[in-house]
TIKOL-838173 format. One record per residue: x, y, z of N, C-alpha, C in turn; residue in three letters. Coordinates in steps of 0.02 Angstrom, whole numbers, plus 50000, padded with zeros to 5 digits. Atoms other than C-alpha are relative to their C-alpha. Example, Ala and Ser with C-alpha at 12.3 -4.5 7.8 and 13.67 -1.06 7.14 Angstrom:
<atoms>
500454994150000506154977550390500455006050000ALA;499584994149997506844994750357499615005550037SER;
</atoms>
This chain:
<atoms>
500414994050000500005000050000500435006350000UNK;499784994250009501285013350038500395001149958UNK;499744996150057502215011249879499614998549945UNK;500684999450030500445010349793500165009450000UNK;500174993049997500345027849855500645004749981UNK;499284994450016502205034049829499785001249923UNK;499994999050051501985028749656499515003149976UNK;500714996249998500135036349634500305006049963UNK;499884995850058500305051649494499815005850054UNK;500184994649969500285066249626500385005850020UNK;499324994549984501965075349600499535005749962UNK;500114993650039500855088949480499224998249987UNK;500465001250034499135091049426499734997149901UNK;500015004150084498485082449239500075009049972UNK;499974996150084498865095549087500055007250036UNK;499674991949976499745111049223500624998749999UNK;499415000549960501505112249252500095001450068UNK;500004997749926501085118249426500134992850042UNK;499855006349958501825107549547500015001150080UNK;500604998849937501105105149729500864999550039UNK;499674997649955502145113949864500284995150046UNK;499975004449938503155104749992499884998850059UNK;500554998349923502235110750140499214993949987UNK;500595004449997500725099850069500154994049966UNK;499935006150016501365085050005500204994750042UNK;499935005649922501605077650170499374998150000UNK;500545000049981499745082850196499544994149935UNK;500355002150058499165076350022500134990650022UNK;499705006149994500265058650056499424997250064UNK;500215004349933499195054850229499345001349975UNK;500754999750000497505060750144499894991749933UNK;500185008850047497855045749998500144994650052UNK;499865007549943498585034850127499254998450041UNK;500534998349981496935038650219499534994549953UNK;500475003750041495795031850073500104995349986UNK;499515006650051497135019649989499514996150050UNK;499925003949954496925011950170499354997649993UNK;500705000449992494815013850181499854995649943UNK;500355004050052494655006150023500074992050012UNK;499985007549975495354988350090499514998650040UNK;500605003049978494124990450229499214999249952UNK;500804999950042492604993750088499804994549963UNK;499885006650023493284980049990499784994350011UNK;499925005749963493484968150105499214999350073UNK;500595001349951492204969850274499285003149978UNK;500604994450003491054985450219499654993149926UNK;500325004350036490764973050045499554994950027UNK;500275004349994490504957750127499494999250046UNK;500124998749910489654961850307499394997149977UNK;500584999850010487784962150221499944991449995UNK;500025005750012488114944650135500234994650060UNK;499815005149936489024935550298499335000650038UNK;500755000049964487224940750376499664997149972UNK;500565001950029486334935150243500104990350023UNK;499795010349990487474914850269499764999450065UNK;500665004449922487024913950455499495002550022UNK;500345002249982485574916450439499265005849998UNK;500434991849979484984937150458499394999349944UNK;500654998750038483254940350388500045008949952UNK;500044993950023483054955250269499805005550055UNK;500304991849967482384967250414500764999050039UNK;499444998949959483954961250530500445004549958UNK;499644996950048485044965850356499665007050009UNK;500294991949992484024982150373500225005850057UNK;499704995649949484404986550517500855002450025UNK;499154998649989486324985350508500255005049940UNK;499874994850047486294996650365499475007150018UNK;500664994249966484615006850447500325004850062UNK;499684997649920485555009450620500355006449981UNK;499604994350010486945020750545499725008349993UNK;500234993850054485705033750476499545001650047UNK;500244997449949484665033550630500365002750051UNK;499294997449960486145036950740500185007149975UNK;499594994850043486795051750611499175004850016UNK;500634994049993484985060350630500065000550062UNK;500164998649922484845059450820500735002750020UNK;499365000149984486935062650853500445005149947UNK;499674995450063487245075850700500165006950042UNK;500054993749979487055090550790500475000650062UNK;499515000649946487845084850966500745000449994UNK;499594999450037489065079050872500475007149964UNK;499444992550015489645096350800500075007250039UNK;499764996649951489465106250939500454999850042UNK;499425004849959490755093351040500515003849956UNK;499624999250034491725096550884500165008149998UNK;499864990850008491815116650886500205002150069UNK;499484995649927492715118551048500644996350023UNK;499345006949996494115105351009500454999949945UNK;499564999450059495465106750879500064993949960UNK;500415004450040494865097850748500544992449970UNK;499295005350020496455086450701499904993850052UNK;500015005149939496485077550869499274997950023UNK;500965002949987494425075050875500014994949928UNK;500185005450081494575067050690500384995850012UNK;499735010249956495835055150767499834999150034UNK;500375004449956495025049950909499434997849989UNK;500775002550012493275047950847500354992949939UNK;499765005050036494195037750714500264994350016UNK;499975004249960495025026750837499314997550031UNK;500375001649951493615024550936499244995749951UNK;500435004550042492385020050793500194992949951UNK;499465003350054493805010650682499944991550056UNK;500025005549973493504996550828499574997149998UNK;500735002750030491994991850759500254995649967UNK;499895006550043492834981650631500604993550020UNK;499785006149960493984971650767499624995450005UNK;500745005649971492074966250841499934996949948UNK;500015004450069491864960850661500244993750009UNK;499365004850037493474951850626499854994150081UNK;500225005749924492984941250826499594995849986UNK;500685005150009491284935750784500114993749962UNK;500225008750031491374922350652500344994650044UNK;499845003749964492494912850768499774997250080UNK;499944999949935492124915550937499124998550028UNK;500524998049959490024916050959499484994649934UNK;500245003250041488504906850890499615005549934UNK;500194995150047487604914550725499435004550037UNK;500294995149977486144920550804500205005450060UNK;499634993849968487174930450942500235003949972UNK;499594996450026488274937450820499715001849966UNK;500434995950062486794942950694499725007050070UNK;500104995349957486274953450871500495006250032UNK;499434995249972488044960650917500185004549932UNK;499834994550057488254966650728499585005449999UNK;500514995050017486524976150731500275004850053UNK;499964994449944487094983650928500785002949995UNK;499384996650029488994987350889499785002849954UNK;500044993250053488594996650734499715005850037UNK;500364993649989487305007150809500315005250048UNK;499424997949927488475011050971500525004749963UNK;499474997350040490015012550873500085005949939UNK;500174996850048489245021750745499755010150032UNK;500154993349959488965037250874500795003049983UNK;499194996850006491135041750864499975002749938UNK;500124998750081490665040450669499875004249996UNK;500104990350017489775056850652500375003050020UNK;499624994749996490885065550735500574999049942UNK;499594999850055492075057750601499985002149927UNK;500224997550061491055061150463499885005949978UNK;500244992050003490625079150501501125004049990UNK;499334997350004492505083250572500614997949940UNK;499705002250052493255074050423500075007849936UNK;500314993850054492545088450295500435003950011UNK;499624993749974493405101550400500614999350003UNK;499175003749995495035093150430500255000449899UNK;499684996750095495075094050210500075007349993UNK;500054994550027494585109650193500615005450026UNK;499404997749956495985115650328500674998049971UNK;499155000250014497405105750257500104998349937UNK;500104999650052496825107550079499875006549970UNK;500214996050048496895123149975499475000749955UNK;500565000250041495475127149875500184998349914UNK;499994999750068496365128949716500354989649985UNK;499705006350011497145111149753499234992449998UNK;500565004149993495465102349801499614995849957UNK;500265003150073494835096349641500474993950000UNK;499575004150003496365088249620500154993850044UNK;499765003649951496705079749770499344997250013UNK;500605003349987494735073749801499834994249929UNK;500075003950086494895065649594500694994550011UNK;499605006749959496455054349673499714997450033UNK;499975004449924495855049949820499374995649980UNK;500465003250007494295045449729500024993349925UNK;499585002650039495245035649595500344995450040UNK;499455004149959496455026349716499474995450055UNK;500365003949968494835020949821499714995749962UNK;500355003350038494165013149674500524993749992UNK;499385003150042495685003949606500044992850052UNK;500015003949934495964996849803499504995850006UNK;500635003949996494214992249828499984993449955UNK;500045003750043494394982449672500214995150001UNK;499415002650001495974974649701499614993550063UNK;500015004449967495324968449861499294997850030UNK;500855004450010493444963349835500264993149967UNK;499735003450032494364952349726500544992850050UNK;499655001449972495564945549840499504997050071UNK;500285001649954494274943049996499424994449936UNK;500475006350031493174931849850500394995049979UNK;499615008350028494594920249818500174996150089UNK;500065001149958494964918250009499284998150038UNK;500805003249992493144914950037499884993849967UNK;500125007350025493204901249921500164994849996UNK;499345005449982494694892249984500104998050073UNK;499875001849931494174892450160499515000450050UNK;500785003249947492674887150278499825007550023UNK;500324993149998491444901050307500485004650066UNK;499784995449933492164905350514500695001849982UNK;499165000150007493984902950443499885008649942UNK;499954995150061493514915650280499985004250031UNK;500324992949983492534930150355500595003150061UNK;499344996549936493854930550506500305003949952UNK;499414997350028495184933050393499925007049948UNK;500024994450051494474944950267499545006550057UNK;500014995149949493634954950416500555002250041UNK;499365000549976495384954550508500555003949954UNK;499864995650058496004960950322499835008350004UNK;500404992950002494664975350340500025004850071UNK;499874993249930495284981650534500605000249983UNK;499224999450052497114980250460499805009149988UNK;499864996050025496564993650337499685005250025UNK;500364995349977495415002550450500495003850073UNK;499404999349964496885003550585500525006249960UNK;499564998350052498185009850451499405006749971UNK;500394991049995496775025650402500165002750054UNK;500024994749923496775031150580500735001350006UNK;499404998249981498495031050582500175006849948UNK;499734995950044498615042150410499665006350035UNK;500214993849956497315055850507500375000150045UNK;499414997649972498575055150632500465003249993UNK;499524995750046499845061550517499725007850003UNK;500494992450017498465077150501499955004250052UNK;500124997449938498225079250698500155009450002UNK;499584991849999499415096950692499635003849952UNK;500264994150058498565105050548499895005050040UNK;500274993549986497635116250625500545004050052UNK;499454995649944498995122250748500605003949954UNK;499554996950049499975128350592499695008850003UNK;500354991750017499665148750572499674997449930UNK;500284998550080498585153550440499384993949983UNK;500385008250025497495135950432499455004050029UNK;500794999449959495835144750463499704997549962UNK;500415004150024494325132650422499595005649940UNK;500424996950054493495136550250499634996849960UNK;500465007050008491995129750167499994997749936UNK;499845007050057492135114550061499775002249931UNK;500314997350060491655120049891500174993749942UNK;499945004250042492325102749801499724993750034UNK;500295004849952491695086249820500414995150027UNK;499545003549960492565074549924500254992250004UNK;500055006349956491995057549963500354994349972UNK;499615006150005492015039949929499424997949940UNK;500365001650022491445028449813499194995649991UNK;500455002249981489945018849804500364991649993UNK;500165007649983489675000149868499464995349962UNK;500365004250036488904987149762499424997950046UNK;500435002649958487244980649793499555007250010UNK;500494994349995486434998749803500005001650075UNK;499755001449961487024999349993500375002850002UNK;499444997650011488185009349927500005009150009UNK;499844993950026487505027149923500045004550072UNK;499824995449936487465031650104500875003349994UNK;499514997349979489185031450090500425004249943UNK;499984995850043489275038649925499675007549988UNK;500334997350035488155052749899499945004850079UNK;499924997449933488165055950099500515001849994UNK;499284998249987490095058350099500145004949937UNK;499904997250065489925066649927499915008049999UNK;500074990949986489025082249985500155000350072UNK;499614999649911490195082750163499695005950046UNK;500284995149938489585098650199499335000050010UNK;500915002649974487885091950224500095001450087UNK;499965002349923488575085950386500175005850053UNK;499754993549981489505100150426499665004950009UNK;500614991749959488135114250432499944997150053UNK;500384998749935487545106750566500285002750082UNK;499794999149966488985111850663499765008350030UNK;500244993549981488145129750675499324999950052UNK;500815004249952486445121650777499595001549964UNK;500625000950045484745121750747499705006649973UNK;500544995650017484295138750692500355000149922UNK;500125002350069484915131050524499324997149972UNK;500655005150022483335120550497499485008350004UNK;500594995350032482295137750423499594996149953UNK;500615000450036480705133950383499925002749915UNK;500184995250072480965148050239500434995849946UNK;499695002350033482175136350165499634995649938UNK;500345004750042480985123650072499505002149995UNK;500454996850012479475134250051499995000149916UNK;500044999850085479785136549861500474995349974UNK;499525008550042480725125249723500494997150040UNK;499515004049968482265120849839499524994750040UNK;500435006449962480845109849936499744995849956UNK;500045002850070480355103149763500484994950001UNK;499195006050048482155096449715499994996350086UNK;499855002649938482415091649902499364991450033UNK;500805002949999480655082849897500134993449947UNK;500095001950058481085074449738500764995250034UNK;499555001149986482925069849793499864993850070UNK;500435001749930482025062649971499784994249945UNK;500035003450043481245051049851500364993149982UNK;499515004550016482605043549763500204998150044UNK;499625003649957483565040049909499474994350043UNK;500175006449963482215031049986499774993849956UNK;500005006250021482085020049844500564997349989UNK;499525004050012483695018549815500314994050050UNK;499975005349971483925010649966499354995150049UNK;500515002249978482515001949992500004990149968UNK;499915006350015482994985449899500824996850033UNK;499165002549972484934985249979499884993250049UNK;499985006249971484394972250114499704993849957UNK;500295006150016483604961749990500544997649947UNK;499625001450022485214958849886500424994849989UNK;499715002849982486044949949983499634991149997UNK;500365005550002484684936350005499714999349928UNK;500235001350058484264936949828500614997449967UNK;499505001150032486164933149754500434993250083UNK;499955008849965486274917649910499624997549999UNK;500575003350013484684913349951499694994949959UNK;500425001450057484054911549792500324998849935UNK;499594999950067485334912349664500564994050014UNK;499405003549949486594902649775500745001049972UNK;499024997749993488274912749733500324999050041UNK;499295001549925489724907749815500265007749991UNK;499394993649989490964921549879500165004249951UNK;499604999550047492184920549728499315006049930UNK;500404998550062490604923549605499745008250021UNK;500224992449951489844940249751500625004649969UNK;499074994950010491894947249722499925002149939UNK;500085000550042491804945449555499525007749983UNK;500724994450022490074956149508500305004850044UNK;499814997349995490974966449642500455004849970UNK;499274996750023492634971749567499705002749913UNK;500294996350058491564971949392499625007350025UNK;500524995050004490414986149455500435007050012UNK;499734994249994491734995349526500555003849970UNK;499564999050053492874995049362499465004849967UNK;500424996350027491295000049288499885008850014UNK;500214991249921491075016649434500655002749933UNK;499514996949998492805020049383500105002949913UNK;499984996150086492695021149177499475003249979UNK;500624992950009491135030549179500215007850029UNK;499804995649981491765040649303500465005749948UNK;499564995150032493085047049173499565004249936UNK;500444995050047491685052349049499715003950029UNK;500464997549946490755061749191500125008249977UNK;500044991750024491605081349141499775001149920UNK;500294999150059491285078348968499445000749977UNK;500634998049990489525074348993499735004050016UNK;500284992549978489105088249103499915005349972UNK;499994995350040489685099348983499805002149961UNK;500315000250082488735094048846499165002950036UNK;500634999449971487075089548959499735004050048UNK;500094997449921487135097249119499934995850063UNK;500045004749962487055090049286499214997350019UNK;500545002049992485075089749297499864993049957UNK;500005006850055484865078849151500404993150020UNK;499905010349981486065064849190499944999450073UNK;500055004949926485765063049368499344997249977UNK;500875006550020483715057849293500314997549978UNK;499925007450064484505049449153500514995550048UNK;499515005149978485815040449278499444995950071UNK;500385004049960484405036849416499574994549973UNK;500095004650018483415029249279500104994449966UNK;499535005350036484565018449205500264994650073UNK;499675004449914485125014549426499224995950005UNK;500645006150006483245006549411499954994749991UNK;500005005550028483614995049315500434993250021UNK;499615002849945484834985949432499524996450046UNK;500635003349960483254980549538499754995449961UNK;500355005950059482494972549386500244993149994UNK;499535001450034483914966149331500214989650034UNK;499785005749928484254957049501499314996350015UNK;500625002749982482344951849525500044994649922UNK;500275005750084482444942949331500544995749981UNK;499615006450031484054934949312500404996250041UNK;499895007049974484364917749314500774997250009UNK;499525004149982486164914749312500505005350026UNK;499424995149961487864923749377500545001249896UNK;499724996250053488274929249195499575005749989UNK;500464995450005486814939549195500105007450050UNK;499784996949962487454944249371500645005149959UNK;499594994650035488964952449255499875005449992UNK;500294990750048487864963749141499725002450062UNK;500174994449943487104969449290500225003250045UNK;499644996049968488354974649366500565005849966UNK;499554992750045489164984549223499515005650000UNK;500304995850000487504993049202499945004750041UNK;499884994849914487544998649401500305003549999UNK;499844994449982488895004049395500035005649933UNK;500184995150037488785012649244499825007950005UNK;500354994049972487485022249297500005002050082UNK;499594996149947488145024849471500505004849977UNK;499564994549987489465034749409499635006949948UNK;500514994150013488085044949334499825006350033UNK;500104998849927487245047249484500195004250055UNK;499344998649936488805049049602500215003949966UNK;499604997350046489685059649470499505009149990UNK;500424994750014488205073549454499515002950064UNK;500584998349942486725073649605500345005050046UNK;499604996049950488145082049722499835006949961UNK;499994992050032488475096149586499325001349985UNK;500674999750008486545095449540499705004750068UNK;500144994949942486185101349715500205006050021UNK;499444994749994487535112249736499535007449957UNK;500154996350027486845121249608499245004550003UNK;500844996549952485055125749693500015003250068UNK;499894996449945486105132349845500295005249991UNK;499644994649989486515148749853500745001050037UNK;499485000749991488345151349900499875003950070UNK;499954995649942487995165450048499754995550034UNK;500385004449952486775152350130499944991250003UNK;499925005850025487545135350086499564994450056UNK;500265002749953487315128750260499314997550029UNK;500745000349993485635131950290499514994349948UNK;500325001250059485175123850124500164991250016UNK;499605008050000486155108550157499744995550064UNK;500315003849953485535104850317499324996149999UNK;500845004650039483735099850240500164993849962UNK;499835004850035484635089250132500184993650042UNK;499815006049989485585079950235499654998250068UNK;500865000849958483845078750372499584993749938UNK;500165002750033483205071550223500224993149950UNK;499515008150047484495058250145500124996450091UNK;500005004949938484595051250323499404995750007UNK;500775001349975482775049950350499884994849955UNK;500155003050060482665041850178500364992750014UNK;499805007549979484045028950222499634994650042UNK;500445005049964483045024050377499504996649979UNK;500595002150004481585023350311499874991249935UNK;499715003750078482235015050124500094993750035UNK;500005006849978482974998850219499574997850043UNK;500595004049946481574995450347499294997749939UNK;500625002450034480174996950205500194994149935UNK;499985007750052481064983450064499994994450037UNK;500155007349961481194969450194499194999550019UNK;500674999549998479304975350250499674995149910UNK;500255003450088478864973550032500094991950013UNK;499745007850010479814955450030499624996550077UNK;500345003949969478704950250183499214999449961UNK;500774999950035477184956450100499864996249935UNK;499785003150087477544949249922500494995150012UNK;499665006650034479054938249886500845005349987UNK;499604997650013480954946049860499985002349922UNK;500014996850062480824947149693499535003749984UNK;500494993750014479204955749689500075005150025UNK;499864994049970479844967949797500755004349960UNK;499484994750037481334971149693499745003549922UNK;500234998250034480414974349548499555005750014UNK;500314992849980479234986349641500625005750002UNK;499474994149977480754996049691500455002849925UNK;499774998650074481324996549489499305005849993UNK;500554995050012479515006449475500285007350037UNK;500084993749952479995017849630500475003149980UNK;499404997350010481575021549579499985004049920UNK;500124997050055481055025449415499565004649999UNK;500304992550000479915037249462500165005150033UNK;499594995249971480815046149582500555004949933UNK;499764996950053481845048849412499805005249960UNK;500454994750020480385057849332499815004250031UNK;500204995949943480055066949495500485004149979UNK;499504995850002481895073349478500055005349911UNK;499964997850062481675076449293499115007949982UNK;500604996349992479945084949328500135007850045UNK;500044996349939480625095449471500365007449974UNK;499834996350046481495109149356499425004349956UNK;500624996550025479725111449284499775004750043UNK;500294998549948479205117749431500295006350023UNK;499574993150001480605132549440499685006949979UNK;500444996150009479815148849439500275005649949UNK;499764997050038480235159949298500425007150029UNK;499644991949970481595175149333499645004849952UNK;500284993250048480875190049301500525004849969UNK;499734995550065481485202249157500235004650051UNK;499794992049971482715214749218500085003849942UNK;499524993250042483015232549105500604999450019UNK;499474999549992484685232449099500005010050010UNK;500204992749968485005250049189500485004449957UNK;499814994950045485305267449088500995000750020UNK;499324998849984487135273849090499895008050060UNK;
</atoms>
């Protein structure tokens, strides 16, 4: 990994001669080390966690709730959370919350060995939710910790690596945790490739360590995020909390100002529209994630090797779309392909509710990601662009009130569907929802109120 990252293309930006200062190439080196590292855990535990629930035994609502918990936690703990954080120097709060949550994936890497399945389908749902309290503060103080030891004019740059180098990783070792899965008895596998995934979740906390001092440097005063940041998305649709949440960071981040962000006057006209419409999608998008898992074992009966596989395809896929993503924009805009990329992410539900073998599983996972890096590649700047720059905060905080709410709600109601109906009829409903949420978003532009005519004024 660290001569992954030496070698990594980050002595200069693509097509400048400008070449990045030696004061930040320490900082730049511990923010890839940072991701390089995260991407083994995404790979490896964050991939598999849903599916090891699904082998001993978890029911789609348990699977719900280990992906539900996080997003109920982040609504009730957002706000606490950044008030803790605004009287603490932000370096040494983003490592400790990072330590302190990063031991979540020890409890992991214990269980398959040590406990029976149904205990350990109960300690995954109550460790996450627990552990998942340090998390916000990591997720919020994370944002700020970039924006502090990142230049603005460098930010582009350095968020298009880090989001490049998480892909590559992830890839490498989705790949690598499905051949060790297939060569070695379920308690023996999941140890080792969870054991893999606190490794690389260890090794992050150590690169924010590297960061701790920033802010004690002169001159490092906090400034707000204006590029996007995050991570990529997770196969399986499961993926966008941590995509699309981490994507617009300063979601999290207003809330460090308290609640007299949440104005009423904010969503009164079209921004409650797109926000309304956006609300939506997310709760269909994840509204089929717990049923994935039990639809590609259950029912399909993929081994490991075959799960890795459709993995590492989807996220080759993320990554060569991704590179058409400025070209598109330019042509279409970002309204247009986030509908055209949500309703094309529809079809991924279908896809998975209709086919019969694990070649099918392929195309459907080129299509995902395909149109994930649609999606992921545009909805951030899409929003962006309905917030006013003087009042970002304010604007953002509805949003990210609303992509939480949506998560919760999204994984509790597809396991509900698949009791009421049948898994596959429920993933096919969720191809409808998701597709109309598309037209919602494509509709929601109609709805914009015409600017009125100015005279351009006399001399």
């Amino acid at each position: 990994m660290q001569r992954l990252m030496h070698r990594f293309p980050w002595s200069r930006p693509t097509g400048t001669s400008q070449i990045i200062p030696p004061e930040l190439k320490q900082r730049f080196y511990h923010l890839y080390g940072d991701i390089g590292w995260y991407g083994l855990v995404a790979g490896t535990t964050i991939a598999f966690l849903a599916v090891y629930a699904a082998r001993i035994g978890a029911s789609a609502f348990q699977i719900g709730m280990i992906t539900a918990g996080p997003a109920m936690v982040n609504l009730i703990f957002t706000m606490p959370a950044g008030r803790w954080l605004q009287n603490r120097p932000i370096g040494p709060a983003v490592f400790r919350s990072a330590v302190i949550f990063r031991i979540l994936y020890l409890i992991y890497a214990l269980l398959p060995m040590l406990l029976a399945p149904a205990v350990q389908i109960e300690i995954l749902i109550w460790a996450t939710l627990l552990l998942t309290i340090p998390g916000v503060g990591l997720a919020i103080g994370f944002n700020t910790l970039f924006a502090i030891a990142v230049p603005i004019e460098w930010r582009g740059y350095v968020a298009g690596r880090r989001n490049a180098l998480l892909s590559v990783v992830y890839i490498v070792a989705s790949l690598l945790a499905g051949f060790i899965l297939d060569h070695t008895s379920l308690e023996v596998g999941y140890t080792l490739i969870f054991f893999i995934g606190f490794i690389g979740a260890a090794m992050s906390a150590y690169h924010l360590h590297g960061l701790r001092h920033i802010t004690d440097l002169p001159g490092n005063e906090p400034q707000r995020i204006r590029q996007i940041i995050g991570d990529k998305a997770q196969p399986g649709d499961m993926r966008g909390g941590q995509g699309i949440g981490h994507r617009v960071g300063i979601a999290l981040r207003s809330f460090t100002r308290g609640q007299d962000l949440l104005r009423a006057d904010v969503v009164r006209g079209h921004y409650g529209i797109v926000i309304l419409a956006l609300f939506t999608f997310h709760l269909a998008q994840f509204m089929p994630g717990p049923l994935f898992p039990i639809r590609w074992v259950d029912q399909l009966k993929f081994n490991d090797g075959q799960i890795a596989v459709g993995t590492a395809v989807f996220h080759a896929s993320v990554l060569l779309g991704s590179l058409q993503i400025d070209r598109l924009t330019q042509r279409y805009g970002n309204h247009m392909l986030t509908a055209v990329g949500i309703a094309l992410l529809s079809t991924y539900s279908l896809f998975t509710a209709l086919m019969p073998n694990f070649f099918f599983y392929i195309v459907t996972s080129i299509v995902g990601g395909l149109a994930w890096a649609l999606v992921g590649g545009t909805l951030a700047n899409y929003l962006l662009e309905k917030v006013p720059d003087h009042d970002r905060p304010a604007y953002l905080a509805w949003y990210n009130i609303a992509l939480n709410l949506a998560i919760f709600m999204g994984v509790l109601l597809g396991p509900l569907l698949a009791d009421l109906f049948s898994v596959q009829i429920a993933l096919v409903l969720t191809f409808f929802f998701r597709l109309g949420s598309a037209i919602f978003i494509w509709l929601a532009e109609r709805t914009k109120p015409a600017q009125p005519h100015v005279e351009p004024a006399g001399e």
